[in-house]
C-alpha positions in Angstrom: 238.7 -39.6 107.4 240.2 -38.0 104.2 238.9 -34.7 103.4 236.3 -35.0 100.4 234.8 -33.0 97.9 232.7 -30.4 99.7 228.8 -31.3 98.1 227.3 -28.5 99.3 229.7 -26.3 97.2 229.8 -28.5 93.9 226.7 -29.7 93.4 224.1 -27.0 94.5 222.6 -27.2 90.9 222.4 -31.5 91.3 220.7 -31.4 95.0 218.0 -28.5 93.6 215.2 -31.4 93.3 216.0 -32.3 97.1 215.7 -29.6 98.3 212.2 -29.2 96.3 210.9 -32.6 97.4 212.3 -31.7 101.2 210.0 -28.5 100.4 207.0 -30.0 99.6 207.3 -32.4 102.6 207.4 -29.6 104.9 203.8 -28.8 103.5 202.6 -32.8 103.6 199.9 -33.6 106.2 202.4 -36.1 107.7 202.7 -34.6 111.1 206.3 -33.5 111.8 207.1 -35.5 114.6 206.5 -38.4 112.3 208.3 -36.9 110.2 211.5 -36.7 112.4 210.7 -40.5 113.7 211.0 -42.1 109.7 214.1 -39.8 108.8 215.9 -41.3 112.5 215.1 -44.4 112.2 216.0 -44.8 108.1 219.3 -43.2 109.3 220.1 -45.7 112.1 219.4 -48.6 109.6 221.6 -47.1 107.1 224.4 -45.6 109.5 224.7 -42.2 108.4 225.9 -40.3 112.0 225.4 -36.8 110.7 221.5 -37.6 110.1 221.1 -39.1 113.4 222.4 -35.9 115.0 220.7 -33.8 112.9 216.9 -35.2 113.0 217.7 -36.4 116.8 218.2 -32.4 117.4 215.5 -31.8 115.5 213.1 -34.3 116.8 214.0 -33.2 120.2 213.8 -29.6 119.6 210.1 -30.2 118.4 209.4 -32.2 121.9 210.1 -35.5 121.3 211.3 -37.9 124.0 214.4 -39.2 124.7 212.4 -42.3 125.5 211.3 -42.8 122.0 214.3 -41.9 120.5 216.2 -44.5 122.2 213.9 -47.2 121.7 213.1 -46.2 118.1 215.5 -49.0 116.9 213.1 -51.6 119.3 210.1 -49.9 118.0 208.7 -53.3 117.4 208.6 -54.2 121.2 208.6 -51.0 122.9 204.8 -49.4 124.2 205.8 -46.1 123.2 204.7 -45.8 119.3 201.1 -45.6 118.3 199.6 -48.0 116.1 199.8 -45.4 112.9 203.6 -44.6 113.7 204.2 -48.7 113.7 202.5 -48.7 110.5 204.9 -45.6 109.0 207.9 -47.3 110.4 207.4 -50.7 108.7 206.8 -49.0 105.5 209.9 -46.6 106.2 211.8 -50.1 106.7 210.7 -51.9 103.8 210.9 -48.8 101.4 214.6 -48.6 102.4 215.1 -52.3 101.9 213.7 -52.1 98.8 211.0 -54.8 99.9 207.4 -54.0 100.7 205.0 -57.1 101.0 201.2 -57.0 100.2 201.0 -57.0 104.3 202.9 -54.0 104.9 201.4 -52.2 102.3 197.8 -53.2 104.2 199.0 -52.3 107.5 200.2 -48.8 106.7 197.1 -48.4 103.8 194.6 -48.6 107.1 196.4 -45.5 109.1 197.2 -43.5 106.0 195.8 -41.9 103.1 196.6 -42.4 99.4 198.1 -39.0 99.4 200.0 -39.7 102.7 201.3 -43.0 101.5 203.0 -41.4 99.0 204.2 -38.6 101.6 205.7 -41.3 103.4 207.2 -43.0 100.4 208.9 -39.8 99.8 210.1 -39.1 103.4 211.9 -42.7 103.2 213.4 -41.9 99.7 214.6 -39.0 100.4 216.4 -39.6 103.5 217.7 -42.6 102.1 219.4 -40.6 99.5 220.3 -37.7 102.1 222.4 -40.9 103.9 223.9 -42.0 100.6 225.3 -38.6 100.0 226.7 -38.7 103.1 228.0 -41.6 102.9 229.4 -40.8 99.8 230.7 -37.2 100.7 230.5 -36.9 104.9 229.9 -33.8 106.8 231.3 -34.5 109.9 228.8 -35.8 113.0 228.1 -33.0 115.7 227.6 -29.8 113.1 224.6 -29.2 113.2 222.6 -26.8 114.9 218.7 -26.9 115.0 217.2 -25.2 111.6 220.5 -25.1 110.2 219.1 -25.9 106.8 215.4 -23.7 107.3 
């Protein structure tokens, strides 16, 4: 890969509301190992290798399984998600496909709160913008050490 512009150095002032919304999800009820489970599985659909090894470090560093990690891209047919992280995770899907049917919308509106829907719509809008960044402007896979970034 060609060395490209360094994001982290040019745009501090442009990635001020991320960090702001990454902020006030660190506050949201949303439980952070659900947290970790919507940011993985968002950055396996979309590819992005340095946010699979972040949030797989820090999903793991905040006891998740290497069970559920594995199977998160099988989530549908795997016994090892709860009925409210099945809901999050279609939503997570179809917010990042930019496609969410009256049924998803109903599944995930029984598990979750107004407030929390829009929590999770956040969580899936912002990693999906984490991934196109880099995509856009890579850091390169393996960097990253648990609470690199607070």
């Amino acid at each position: 890969m060609e060395k490209r512009i360094n994001l982290f150095e040019k745009a501090i002032d442009g990635l001020k509301p991320i960090y702001a919304m990454g902020a006030y999800l660190k506050k949201s009820s949303i439980e952070k190992s659900l947290q970790e489970l919507l940011v993985f599985r968002v950055s396996q659909i979309n590819g992005c290798a340095f946010c699979l090894d972040m949030h797989s470090k820090d999903a793991r560093a905040a006891g998740e399984t290497e069970q559920r990690l594995y199977g998160l891209s099988a989530w549908r047919e795997t016994p090892y998600y709860t009925d409210r992280e099945r809901a999050a995770l279609a939503w997570a899907e179809a917010i990042t496909a930019s496609k969410v049917s009256d049924e998803v919308y109903a599944k995930v509106s029984g598990h979750f709160t107004e407030e929390e829907l829009i929590d999770l719509t956040l969580i899936a809008t912002s990693i999906n913008t984490w991934n196109r960044l880099q995509s856009a402007f890579p850091v390169k896979a393996g960097s990253y050490t648990v609470g690199q970034f607070g």
